[in-house]
matplotlib code that plots the C-alpha trace (Angstrom):
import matplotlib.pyplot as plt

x = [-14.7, -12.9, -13.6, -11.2, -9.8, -9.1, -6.1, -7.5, -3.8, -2.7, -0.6, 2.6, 0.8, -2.1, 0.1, 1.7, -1.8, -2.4, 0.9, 0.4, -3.1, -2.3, 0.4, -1.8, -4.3, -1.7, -0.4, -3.5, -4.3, -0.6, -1.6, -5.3, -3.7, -0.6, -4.1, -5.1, -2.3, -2.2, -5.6, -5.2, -2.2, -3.8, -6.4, -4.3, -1.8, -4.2, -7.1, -10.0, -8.2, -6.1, -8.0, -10.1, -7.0, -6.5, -9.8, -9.5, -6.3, -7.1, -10.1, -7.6, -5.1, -7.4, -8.4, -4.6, -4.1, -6.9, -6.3, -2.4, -3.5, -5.6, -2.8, -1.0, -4.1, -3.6, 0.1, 1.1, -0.2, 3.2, 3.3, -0.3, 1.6, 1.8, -2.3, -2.7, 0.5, -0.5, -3.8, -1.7, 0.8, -1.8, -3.9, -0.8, 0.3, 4.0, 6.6, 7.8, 11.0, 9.0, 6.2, 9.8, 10.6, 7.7, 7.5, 11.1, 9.9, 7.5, 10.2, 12.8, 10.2, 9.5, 12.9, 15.4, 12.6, 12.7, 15.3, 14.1, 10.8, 11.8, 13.9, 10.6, 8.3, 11.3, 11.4, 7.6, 5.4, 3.4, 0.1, 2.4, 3.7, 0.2, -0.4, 2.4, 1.7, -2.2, -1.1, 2.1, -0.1, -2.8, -1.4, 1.0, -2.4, -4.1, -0.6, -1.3, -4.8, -4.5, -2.0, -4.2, -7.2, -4.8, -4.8, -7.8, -5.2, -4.5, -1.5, 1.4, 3.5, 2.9, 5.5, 4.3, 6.3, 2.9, 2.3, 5.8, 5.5, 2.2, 3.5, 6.4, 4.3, 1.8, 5.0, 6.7, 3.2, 3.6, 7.2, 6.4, 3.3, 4.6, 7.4, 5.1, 3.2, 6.2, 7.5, 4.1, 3.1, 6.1, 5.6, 2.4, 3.6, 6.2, 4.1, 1.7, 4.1, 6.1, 3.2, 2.2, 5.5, 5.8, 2.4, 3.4, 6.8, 7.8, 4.4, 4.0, 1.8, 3.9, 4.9, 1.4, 0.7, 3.7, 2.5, -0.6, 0.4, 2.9, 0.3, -2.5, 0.7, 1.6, -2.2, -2.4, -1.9, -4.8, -6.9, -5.6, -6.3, -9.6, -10.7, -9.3, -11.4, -14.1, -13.8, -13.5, -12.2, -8.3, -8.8, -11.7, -9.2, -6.2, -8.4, -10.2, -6.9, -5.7, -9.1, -8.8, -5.4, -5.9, -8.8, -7.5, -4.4, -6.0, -8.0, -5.3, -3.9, -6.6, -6.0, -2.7, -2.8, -4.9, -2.3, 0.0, -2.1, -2.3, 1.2, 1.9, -0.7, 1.2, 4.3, 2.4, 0.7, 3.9, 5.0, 2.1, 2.1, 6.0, 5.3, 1.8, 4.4, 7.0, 4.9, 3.3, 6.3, 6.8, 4.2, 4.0, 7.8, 7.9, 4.9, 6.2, 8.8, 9.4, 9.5, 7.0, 7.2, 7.0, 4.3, 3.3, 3.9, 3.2, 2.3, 3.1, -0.1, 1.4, -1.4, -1.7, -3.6, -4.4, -6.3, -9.5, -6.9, -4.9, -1.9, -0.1, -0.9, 1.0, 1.9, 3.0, 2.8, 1.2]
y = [-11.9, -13.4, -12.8, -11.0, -13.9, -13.1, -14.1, -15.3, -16.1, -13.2, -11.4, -9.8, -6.8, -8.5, -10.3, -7.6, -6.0, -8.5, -9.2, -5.2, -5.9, -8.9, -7.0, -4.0, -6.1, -8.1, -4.9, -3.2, -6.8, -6.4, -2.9, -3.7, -6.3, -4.0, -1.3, -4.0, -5.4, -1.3, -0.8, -3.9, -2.9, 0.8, -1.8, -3.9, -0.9, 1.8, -1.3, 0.4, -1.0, 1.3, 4.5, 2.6, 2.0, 5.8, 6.6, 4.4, 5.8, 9.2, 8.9, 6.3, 8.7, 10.8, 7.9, 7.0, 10.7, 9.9, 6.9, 8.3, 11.2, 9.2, 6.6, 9.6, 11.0, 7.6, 7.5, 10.2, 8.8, 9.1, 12.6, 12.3, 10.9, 13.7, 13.9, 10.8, 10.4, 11.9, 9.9, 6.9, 7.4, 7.6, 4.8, 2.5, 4.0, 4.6, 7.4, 9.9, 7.8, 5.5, 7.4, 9.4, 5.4, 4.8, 7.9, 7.1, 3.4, 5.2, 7.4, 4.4, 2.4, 4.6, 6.8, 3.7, 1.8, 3.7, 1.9, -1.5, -0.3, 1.4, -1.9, -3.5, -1.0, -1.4, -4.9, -5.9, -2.8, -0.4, -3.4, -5.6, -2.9, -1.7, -5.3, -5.2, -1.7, -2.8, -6.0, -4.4, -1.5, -3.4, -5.5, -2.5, -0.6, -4.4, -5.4, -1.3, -2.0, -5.2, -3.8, -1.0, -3.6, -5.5, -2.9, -1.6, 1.8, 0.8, 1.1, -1.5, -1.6, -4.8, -6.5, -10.3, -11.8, -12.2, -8.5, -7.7, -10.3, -9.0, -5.6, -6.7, -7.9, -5.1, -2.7, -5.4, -5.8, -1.5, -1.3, -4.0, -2.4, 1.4, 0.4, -1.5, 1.2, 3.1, 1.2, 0.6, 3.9, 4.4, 1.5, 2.9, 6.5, 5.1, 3.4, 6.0, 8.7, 6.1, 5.7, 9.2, 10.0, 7.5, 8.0, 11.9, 11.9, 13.9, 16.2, 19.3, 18.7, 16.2, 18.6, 20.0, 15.8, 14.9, 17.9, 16.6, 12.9, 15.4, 17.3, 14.6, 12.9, 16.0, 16.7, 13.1, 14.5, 16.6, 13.5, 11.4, 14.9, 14.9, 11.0, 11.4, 13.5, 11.7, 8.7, 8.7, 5.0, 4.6, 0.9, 1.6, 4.8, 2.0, -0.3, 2.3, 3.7, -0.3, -0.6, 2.3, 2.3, -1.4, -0.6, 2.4, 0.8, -2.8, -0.1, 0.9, -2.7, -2.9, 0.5, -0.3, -3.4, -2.5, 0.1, -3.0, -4.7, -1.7, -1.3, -4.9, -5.3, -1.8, -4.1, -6.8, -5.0, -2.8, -6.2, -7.7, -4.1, -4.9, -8.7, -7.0, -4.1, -6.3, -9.0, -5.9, -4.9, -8.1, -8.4, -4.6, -5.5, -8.6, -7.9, -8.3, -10.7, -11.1, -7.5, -4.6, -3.9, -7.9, -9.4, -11.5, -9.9, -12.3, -10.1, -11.6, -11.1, -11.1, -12.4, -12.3, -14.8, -12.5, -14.0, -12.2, -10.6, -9.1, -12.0, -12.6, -16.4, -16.5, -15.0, -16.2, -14.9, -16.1]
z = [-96.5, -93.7, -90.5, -87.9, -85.5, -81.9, -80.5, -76.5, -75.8, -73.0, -74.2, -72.2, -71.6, -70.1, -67.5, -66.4, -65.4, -64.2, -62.1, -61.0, -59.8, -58.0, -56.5, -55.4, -54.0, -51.9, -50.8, -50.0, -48.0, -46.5, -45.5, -44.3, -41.7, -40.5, -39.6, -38.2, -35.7, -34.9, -33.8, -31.9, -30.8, -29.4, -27.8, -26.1, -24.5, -23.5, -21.9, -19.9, -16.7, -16.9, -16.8, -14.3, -12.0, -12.4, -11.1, -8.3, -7.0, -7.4, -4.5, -2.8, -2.3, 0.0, 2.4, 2.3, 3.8, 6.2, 7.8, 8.2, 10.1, 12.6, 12.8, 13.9, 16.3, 18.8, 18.0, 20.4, 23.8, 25.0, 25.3, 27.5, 30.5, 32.4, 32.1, 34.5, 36.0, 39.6, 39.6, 38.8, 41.3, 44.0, 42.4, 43.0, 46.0, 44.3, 44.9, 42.4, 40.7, 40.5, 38.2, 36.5, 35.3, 33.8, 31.7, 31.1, 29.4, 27.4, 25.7, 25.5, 23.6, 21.2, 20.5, 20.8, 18.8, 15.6, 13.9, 14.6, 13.2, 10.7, 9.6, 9.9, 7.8, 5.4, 4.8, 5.7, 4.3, 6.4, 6.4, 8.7, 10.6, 10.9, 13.0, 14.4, 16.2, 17.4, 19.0, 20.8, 22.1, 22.8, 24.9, 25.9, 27.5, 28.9, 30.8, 32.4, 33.2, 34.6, 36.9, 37.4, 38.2, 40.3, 43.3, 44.9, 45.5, 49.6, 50.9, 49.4, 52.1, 53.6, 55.0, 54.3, 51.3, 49.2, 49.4, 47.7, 45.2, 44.2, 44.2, 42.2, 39.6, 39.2, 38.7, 36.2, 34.3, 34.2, 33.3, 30.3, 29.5, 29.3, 27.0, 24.6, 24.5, 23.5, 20.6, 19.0, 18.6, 17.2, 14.9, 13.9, 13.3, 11.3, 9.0, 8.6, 8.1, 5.7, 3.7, 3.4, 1.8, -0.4, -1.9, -2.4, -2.8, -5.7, -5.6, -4.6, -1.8, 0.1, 2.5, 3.6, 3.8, 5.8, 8.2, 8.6, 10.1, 12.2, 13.7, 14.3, 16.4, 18.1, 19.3, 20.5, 24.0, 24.0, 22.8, 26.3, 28.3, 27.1, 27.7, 30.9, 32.2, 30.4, 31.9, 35.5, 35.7, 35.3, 34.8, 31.8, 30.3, 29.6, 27.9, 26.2, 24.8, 23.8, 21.6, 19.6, 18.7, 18.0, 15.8, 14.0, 13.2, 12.0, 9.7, 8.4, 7.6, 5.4, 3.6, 3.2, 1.9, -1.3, -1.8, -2.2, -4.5, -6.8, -6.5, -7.6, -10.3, -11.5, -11.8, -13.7, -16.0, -17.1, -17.5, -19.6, -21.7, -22.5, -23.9, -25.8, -27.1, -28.2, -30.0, -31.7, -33.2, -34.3, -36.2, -37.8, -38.7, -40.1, -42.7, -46.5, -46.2, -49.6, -50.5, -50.7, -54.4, -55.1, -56.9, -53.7, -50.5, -47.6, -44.6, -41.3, -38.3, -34.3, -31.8, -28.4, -25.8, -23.1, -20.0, -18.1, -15.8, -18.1, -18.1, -21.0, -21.9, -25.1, -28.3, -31.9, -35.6, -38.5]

ax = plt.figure().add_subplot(projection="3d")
ax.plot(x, y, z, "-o")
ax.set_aspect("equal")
plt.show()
């Protein structure tokens, strides 16, 4: 009786099993990696930074608001002339034009003044303006008090040359000092007012902000009514003024300058998500070259060399 003999030769069945599950294992391998690239790629567009960066604008907006409204608070002085006028006109023994002319500086500095500083809040950014506007009326308020410091409040009608040389320069050091005071509140207003709108533009409560920074400027006279009766020294009142609208504003500086640097990592990182996006799509395209329903797909994998800070390094496929 002979025995059965196997054929071991594989027949044309068997290799087109085969074929089929080397085919479904490449494509299931094909589909593995395209899961891949997309988790990564869900990763890599939605990064913890951002939702981060969300929470850290949302409590900078109200400090934004903050620091704006006290920019305007010490941005009004002008309108607190008339609180010391008459104790300035008697301190420098001065007649009435002469008091009219400097209120008349403080206006001119600060109405006239709006479109150069606006031009500069336009092309330098409220943090520059911010310096701007502390220096100018700090100087503005110490150029008043030096004058101020300058006369004991005798008589200036001598009639020696040295007496009206020194009284010319005491009411040149308050015409210059007036009309800084002027522009850089103005200045300062500007910038926080400017930043206040961009920051709400387009929301619903940009109105009630905008009103805000209005209204801290428009009680800023009430502020200089009340100091002045605080302190009973004109020379001490000027400087005190200069510091604090020095300090407030230098405050905001720094406010306002990591508003910028939000603003322009913003930029980068829409950047960095576009180069991420479109080597993504790269990748999730290209897979299969030779054909999804070949026996041998050859997917294609993107990658992206991203740096600590979120840069994009570089990108390829493989």
């Amino acid at each position: 009786m002979k025995r059965p003999q196997f054929d071991n030769t594989p027949s044309a069945t068997n290799i087109n099993h085969q074929t089929r599950q080397n085919h479904n294992t490449s494509y299931t391998m094909a589909s593995n990696i395209n899961q891949e690239v997309n988790n990564v790629s869900t990763s890599l567009l939605h990064p913890p930074t951002h939702h981060h960066h969300q929470f850290r604008h949302r409590h900078h907006i109200p400090i934004l608001l903050s620091i704006s409204i006290l920019i305007g608070l010490v941005s009004g002085t002008l309108y607190g002339f008339g609180r010391y006028s008459l104790t300035l006109k008697e301190h420098l023994n001065i007649g009435q034009l002469q008091v009219q002319r400097f209120g008349i500086l403080l206006d001119s500095g600060n109405y006239i003044g709006h479109p150069l500083t606006g031009y500069l809040y336009d092309r330098y950014g409220p943090r520059v303006s911010c310096v701007g506007a502390a220096l100018v009326v700090c100087c503005g308020y110490g150029a008043i008090a030096l004058a101020v410091a300058s006369t004991d409040g005798s008589s200036n009608n001598g009639n020696n040359n040295n007496d009206d040389t020194t009284n010319g320069m005491i009411m040149l050091l308050c015409q210059i000092g007036f009309f800084s005071v002027g522009f850089g509140s103005g200045l300062g207003y500007i910038s926080g007012l400017g930043s206040v709108t961009k920051e709400f533009l387009g929301k619903p409560t940009l109105g009630r902000a905008v009103a805000g920074v209005a209204t801290g400027y428009g009680l800023s006279s009430t502020l200089v009514g009340i100091s002045f009766h605080r302190i009973s020294d004109l020379h001490g009142f000027f400087l005190f003024w200069g510091v604090l609208v020095a300090v407030v504003n230098l405050v905001g500086a720094v406010v306002f300058a990591k508003e910028e640097e939000e603003e322009e990592e913003t930029e980068e990182m829409l950047q960095d998500k576009e180069m991420m996006r479109q080597a993504i799509i790269m990748a999730s395209s290209s897979g299969g070259e030779r054909g999804s329903h070949g026996p041998f797909p050859r997917p294609i994998c993107g990658a992206v060399l991203v740096a600590k800070d979120g840069r994009i390094l570089g990108k390829g496929k493989s």
